[in-house]
TIFIZA-432448 format. One line per field, with one value per residue (C-alpha): residue in one letter; x, y, z. Coordinates in Angstrom, 1 decimal, padded with zeros to 4 digits. Each point is the difference from the previous one (the first is absolute). Layout:
REM residues N
aa: a,...
x: X,...
y: Y,...
z: Z,...
END
This chain:
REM residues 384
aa: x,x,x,x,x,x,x,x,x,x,x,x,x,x,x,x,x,x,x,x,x,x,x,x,x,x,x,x,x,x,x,x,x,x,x,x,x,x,x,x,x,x,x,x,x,x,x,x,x,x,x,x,x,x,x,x,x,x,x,x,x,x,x,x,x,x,x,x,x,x,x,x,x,x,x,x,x,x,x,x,x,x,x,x,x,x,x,x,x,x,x,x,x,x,x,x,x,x,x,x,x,x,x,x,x,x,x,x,x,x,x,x,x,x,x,x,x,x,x,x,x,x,x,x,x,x,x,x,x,x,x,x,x,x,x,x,x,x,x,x,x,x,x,x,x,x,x,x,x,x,x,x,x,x,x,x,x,x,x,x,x,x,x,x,x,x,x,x,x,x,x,x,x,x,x,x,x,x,x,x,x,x,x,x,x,x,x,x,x,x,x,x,x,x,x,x,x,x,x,x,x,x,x,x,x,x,x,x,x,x,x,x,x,x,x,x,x,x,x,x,x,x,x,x,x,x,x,x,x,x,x,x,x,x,x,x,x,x,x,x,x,x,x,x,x,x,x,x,x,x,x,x,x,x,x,x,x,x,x,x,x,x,x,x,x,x,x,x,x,x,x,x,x,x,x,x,x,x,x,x,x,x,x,x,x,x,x,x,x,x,x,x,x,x,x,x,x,x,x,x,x,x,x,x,x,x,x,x,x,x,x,x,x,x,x,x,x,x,x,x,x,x,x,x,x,x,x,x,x,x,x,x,x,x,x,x,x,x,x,x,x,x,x,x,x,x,x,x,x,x,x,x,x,x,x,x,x,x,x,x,x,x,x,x,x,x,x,x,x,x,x,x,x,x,x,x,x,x,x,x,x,x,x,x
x: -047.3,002.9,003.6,002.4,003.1,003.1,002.3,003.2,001.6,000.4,002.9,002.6,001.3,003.0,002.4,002.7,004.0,002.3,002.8,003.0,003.1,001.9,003.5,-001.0,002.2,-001.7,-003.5,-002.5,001.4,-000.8,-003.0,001.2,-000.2,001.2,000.3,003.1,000.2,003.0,-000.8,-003.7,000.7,-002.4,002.9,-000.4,001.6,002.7,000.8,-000.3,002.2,003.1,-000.5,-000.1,003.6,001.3,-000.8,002.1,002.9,000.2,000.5,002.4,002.3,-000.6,-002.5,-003.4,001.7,-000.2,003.6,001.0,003.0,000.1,-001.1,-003.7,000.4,-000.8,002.1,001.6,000.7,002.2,-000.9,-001.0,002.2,003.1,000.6,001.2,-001.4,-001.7,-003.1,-002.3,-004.0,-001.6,-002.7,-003.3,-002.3,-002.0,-001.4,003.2,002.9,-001.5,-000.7,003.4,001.6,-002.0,001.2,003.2,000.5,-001.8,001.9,003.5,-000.4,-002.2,002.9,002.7,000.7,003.2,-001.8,000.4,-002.9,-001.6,-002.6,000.5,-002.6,-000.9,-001.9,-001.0,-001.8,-003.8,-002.1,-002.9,002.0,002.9,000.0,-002.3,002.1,003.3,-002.2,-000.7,004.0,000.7,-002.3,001.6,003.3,-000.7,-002.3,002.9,002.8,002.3,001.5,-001.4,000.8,-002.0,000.9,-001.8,-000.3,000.2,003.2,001.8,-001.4,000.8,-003.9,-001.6,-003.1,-002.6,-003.1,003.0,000.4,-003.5,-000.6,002.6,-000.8,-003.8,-001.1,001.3,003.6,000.4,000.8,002.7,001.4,-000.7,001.0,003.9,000.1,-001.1,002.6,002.7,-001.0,000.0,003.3,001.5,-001.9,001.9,003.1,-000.8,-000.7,002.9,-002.6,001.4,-003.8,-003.2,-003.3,-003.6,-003.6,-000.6,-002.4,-001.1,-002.6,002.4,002.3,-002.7,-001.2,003.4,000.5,-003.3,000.9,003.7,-001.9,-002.9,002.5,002.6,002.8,000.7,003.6,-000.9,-001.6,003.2,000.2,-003.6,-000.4,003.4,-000.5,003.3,001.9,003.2,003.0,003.1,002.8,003.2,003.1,001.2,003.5,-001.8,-002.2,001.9,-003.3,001.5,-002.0,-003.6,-002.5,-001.1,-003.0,-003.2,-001.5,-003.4,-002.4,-004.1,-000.6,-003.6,000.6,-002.4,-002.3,-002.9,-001.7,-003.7,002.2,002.3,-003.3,-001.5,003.4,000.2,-003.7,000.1,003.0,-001.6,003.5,000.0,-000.1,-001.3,-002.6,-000.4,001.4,002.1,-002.0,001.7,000.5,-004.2,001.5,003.0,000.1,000.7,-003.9,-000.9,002.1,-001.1,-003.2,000.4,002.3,-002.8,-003.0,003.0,-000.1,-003.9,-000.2,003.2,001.8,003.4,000.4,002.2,002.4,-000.3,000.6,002.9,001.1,-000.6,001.8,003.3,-000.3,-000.2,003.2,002.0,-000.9,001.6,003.5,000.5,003.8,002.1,-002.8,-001.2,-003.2,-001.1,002.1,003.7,002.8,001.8,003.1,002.5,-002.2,001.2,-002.8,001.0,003.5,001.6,-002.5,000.0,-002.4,-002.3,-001.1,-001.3,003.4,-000.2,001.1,-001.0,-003.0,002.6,-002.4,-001.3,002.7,-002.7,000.6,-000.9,000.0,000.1,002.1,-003.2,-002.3,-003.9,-000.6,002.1,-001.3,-003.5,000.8,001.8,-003.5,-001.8,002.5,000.1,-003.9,000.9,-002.3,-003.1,000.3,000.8,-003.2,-002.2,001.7,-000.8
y: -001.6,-001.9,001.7,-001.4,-001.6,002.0,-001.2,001.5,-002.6,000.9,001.4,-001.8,001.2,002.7,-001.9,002.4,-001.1,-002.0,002.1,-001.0,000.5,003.0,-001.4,-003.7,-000.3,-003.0,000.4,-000.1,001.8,-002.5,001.1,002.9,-001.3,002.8,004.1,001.2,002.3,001.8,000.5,-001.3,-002.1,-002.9,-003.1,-003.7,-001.9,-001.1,003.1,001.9,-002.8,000.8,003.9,000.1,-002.3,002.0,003.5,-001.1,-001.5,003.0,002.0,-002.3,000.0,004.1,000.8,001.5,002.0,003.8,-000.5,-001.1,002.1,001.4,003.3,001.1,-003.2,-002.2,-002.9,-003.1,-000.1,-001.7,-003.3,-000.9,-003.5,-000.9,-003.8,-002.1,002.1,-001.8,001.4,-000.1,000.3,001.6,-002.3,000.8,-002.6,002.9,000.3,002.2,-001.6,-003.6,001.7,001.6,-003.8,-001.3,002.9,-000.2,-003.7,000.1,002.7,-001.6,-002.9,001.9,002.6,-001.8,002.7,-001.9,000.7,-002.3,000.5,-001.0,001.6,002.2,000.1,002.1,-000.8,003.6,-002.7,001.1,-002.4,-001.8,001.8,-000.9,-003.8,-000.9,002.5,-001.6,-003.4,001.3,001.1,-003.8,-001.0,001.7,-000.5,-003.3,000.8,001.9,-002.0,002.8,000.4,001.4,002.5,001.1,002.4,001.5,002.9,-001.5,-002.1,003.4,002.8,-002.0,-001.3,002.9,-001.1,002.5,-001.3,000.9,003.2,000.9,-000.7,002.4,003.1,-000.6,000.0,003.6,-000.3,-003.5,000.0,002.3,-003.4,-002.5,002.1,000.9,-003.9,-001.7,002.2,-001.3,-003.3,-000.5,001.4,-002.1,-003.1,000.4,000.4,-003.2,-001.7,002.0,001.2,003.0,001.2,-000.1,000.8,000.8,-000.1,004.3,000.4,003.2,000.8,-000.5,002.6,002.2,000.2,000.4,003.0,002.0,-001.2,002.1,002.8,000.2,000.0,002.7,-002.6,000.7,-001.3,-003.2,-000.4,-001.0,-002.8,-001.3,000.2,-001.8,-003.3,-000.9,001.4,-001.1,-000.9,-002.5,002.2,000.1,-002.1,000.5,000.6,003.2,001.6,-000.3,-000.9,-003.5,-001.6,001.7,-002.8,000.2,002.0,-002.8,001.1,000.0,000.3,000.2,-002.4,001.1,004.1,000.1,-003.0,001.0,-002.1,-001.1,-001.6,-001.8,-001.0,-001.3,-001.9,-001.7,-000.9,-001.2,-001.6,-001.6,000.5,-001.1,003.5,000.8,003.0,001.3,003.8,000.9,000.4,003.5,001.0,002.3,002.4,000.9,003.2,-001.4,-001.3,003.4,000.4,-003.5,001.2,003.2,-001.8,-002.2,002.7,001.9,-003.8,-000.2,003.5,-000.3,-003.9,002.2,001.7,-002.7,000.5,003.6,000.5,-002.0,002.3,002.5,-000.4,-001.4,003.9,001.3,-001.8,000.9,003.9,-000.1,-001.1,003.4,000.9,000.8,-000.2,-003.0,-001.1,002.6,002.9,-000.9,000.5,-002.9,-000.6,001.7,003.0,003.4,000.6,-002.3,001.3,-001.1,-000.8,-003.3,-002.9,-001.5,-003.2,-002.7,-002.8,-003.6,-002.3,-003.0,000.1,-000.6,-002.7,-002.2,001.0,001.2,002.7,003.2,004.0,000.7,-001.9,-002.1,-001.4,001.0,-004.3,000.6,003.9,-001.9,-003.0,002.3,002.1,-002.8,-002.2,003.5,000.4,003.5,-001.1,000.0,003.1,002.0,-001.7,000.9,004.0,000.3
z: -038.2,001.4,-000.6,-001.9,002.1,-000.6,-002.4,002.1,002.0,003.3,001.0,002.3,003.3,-000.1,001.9,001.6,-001.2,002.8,000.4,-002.2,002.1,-001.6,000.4,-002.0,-003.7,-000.6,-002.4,001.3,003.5,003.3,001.9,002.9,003.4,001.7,-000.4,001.3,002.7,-001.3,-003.5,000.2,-003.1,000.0,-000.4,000.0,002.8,-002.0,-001.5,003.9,000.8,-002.8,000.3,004.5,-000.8,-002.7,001.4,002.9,-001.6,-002.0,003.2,001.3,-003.5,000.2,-002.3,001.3,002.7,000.8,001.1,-003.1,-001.8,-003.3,-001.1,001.4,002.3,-002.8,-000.8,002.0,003.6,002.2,000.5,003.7,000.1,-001.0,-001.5,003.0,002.8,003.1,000.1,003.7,-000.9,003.1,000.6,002.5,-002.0,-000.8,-003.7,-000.9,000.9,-000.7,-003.6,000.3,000.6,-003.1,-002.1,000.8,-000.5,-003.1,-001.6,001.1,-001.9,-002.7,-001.0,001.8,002.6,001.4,003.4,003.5,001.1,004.5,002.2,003.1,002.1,003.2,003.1,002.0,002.6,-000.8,001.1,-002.2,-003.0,-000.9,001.3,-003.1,-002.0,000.4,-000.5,-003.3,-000.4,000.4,-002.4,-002.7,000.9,-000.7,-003.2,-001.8,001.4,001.8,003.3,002.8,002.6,003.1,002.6,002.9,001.9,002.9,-000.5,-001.7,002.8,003.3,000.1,-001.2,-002.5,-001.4,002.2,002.9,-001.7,-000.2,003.8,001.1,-002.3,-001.4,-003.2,-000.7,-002.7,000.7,-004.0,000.3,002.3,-001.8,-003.6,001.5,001.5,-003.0,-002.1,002.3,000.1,-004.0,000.4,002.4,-002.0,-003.0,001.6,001.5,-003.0,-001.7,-002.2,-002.9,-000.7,002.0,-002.2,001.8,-001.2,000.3,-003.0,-001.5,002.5,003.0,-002.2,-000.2,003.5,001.0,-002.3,001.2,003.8,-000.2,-001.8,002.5,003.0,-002.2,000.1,-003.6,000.5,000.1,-003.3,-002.0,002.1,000.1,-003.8,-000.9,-001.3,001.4,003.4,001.3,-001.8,000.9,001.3,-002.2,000.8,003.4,-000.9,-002.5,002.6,003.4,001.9,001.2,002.9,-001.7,-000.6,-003.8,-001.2,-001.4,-003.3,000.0,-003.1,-000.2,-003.4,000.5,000.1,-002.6,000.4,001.3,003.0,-001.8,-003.1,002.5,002.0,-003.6,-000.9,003.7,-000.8,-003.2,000.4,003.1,001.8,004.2,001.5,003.9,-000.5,003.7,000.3,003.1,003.2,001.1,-003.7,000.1,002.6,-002.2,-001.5,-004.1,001.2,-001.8,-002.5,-001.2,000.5,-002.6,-002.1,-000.8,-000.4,-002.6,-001.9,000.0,-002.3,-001.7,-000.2,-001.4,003.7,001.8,-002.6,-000.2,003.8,-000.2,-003.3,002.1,002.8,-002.3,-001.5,003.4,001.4,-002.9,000.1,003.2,-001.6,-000.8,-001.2,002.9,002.7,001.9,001.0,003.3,-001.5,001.2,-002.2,-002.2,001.0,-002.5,-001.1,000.2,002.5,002.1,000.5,002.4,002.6,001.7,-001.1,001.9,-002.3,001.3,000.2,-000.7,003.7,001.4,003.3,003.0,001.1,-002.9,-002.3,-002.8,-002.8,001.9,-000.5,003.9,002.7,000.7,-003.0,000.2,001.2,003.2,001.2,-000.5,002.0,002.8,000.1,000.2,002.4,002.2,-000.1,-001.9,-002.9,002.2,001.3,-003.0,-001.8,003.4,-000.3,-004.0
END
C-alpha cells in the first residue's frame, strides 16, 4: 500500500540576516559593509564615513580627549587650532597624512575652522621610496588645492641623505638619524613658510608603540611628551619674556591620537583616495619593528588595547608630576627642599650654528652631523 504524500509543505531555507549597520537612524538600517576595528560595530559605509570624521573633529574641538579638563578629566578640551592660524600638513603620500590632508580640508570648510591650510614635505634621499612618495605628494596637492612645500636632507645637512647615512653607519640606529633630522626639518619648513601650526599623520597605533618603546627601554620621562596630542607652544611677546634673538617654538598636534591605523586604511580605501603604499626600505630593522609587532598581537585578543596603552602611558606621565618633585627625583624650584641649592634645568638658547631652539649649546641635528661629518658615528655603532 502506497503512503499518502504529506500534507506539510516543505519548509523553505533559513536564510541567515545581512548585518544591519548599528549606527543607521533610518528604518530599515542600510546593510553593514564593514565591522569596525575599534568598536567592532558592523557600520554601513556611509555611516563609517560620518562617525571616522566626526570622532576626529570631536578631538580637534576638545571633546573625546584624555586631556580634556573638568573634573575626573571629563568635559571640553582645548581646542588644537585657533581661527586664522596657518596650518602646515606633513605630507609623505603615505595612507596617513594623505588621509590627514583629506580630513583636514574637509573639516575646514565642514565646521569652518578659519584654518590656512599647505603641505610640507620631507625628502631623507631614500632611493626607490620616496621618489614615488613625493609623486604621490604632488598629486594631492593638486587634488585638494593647497601649497606645497618640499625640503631635503640633502639641501638642509650639507649633502647628507639617508641612503648617505646608511652607507657610513649600517643599518644599526639609522632611525635615531633620520627621527632628530626629520624633526628639524619640519621645523625649519614652517618657519619657511611662516607657518603658526604643523599637524602629522601619528595615529593611535604609532602612540602606542611609542608608549611601550619608552617603557621597554625605562625612559619613563618621556611619556608626557609622546602621549600629548599637542607639544610646543608660540613663545610670549618678546618684550614679556626677555628671550629676544630665540627663534619661536612650532606647535605641533596628532589629529589622529586616537584613530586607529585599520579604520584610516578602510577610509583611504573606500574613499579610493591617491595614496603611495610602499613602507620605508630601512624602516624592518628599527626597533618600533617589535613594538608594532606586540601592539598588534594585544589588538588581535583585545581591539580596546591601543587605546588603553596609550591611557596607560597618559596615567604614567602624570604620576610623575608629583607636587614639589620633578621627573628623575630633583627638587622644584621654590620648594622648601630645594632650599637654596642651585638649579640645573635645562634653559631655552638658540644652536650656535643653525640658530634652532636648543637645551645645550649645540641642538641634537648638529652633534649628529659632527659625528657623522667626523666619522665618530661609525665607530661608536662598530664599539656598541
Amino acid at each position: 500500500m502506497a503512503a499518502e504524500p504529506s500534507s506539510k509543505p516543505t519548509p523553505a531555507p533559513i536564510k541567515k540576516p545581512a548585518f544591519t549597520c548599528a549606527l543607521c537612524t533610518s528604518t530599515p538600517p542600510a546593510r553593514a559593509i564593514v565591522r569596525r576595528p575599534k568598536t567592532l560595530q558592523p557600520v554601513c559605509k556611509e555611516c563609517f564615513f560620518l562617525v571616522f570624521e566626526t570622532e576626529i573633529h570631536n578631538t580637534i574641538i576638545g571633546y573625546g580627549q584624555a586631556e580634556s579638563s573638568g573634573e575626573g578629566g571629563k568635559g571640553k578640551g582645548k581646542e588644537l587650532f585657533r581661527r586664522g592660524e596657518r596650518v602646515a600638513i606633513g605630507a609623505s603620500g603615505g595612507k596617513d597624512s594623505t588621509v590627514l590632508a583629506h580630513i583636514m580640508t574637509l573639516l575646514n570648510e565642514r565646521y569652518d575652522y578659519g584654518l590656512d591650510l599647505c603641505l610640507l614635505s620631507i625628502d631623507e634621499g631614500i632611493s626607490g621610496y620616496r621618489d614615488a612618495s613625493l609623486d604621490t605628494v604632488k598629486r594631492n596637492a593638486g587634488q585638494y588645492g593647497l601649497p606645497l612645500k618640499i625640503l631635503s636632507y640633502q639641501e638642509l645637512y650639507g649633502g647628507w641623505t639617508m641612503d648617505r647615512v646608511v652607507g657610513e653607519i649600517g643599518k644599526k640606529g639609522n632611525c635615531t638619524y633620520c627621527g632628530v633630522f626629520r624633526r628639524q626639518a619640519l621645523d625649519r619648513g614652517a618657519h619657511l613658510l611662516t607657518v603658526d601650526h604643523v599637524v602629522t599623520g601619528h595615529n593611535a597605533d604609532d602612540v602606542a608603540e611609542t608608549v611601550l618603546m619608552n617603557v621597554l627601554r625605562g625612559d619613563i620621562s618621556r611619556l608626557a611628551r609622546c602621549t600629548a596630542i599637542t607639544t610646543g607652544q608660540d613663545l610670549p611677546p618678546l618684550e614679556e619674556d626677555g628671550l629676544e634673538g630665540l627663534p619661536r617654538t612650532i606647535k605641533r598636534s596628532k589629529p589622529f591620537k586616537y584613530t586607529y591605523e585599520k579604520e584610516i586604511v578602510m577610509y583611504a580605501y573606500f574613499k579610493k583616495l591617491d595614496y603611495h603604499s610602499t613602507e620605508c626600505i630601512y624602516s624592518p630593522t628599527a626597533y618600533r619593528g617589535h613594538a608594532r609587532a606586540l601592539v598588534k598581537d594585544l589588538e588581535a585578543v583585545r581591539p580596546s588595547a591601543i587605546v588603553d596603552i596609550i591611557y596607560s602611558g597618559e596615567a604614567m606621565a602624570s604620576s610623575l608630576k608629583l607636587p614639589g618633585r620633578r621627573a628623575g627625583g630633583d627638587p622644584s624650584p621654590g620648594t622648601a627642599e630645594a632650599g637654596n641649592r642651585p638649579q640645573h634645568g635645562q634653559v631655552q638658547q638658540t644652536c650656535l650654528r643653525c640658530k634652532s631652539l636648543s637645551s645645550q649649546p649645540l641642538c641634537q641635528a648638529c652633534m649628529l652631523l659632527d659625528s657623522l661629518n667626523h666619522g665618530v658615528a661609525k665607530i661608536e655603532l662598530s664599539e656598541g
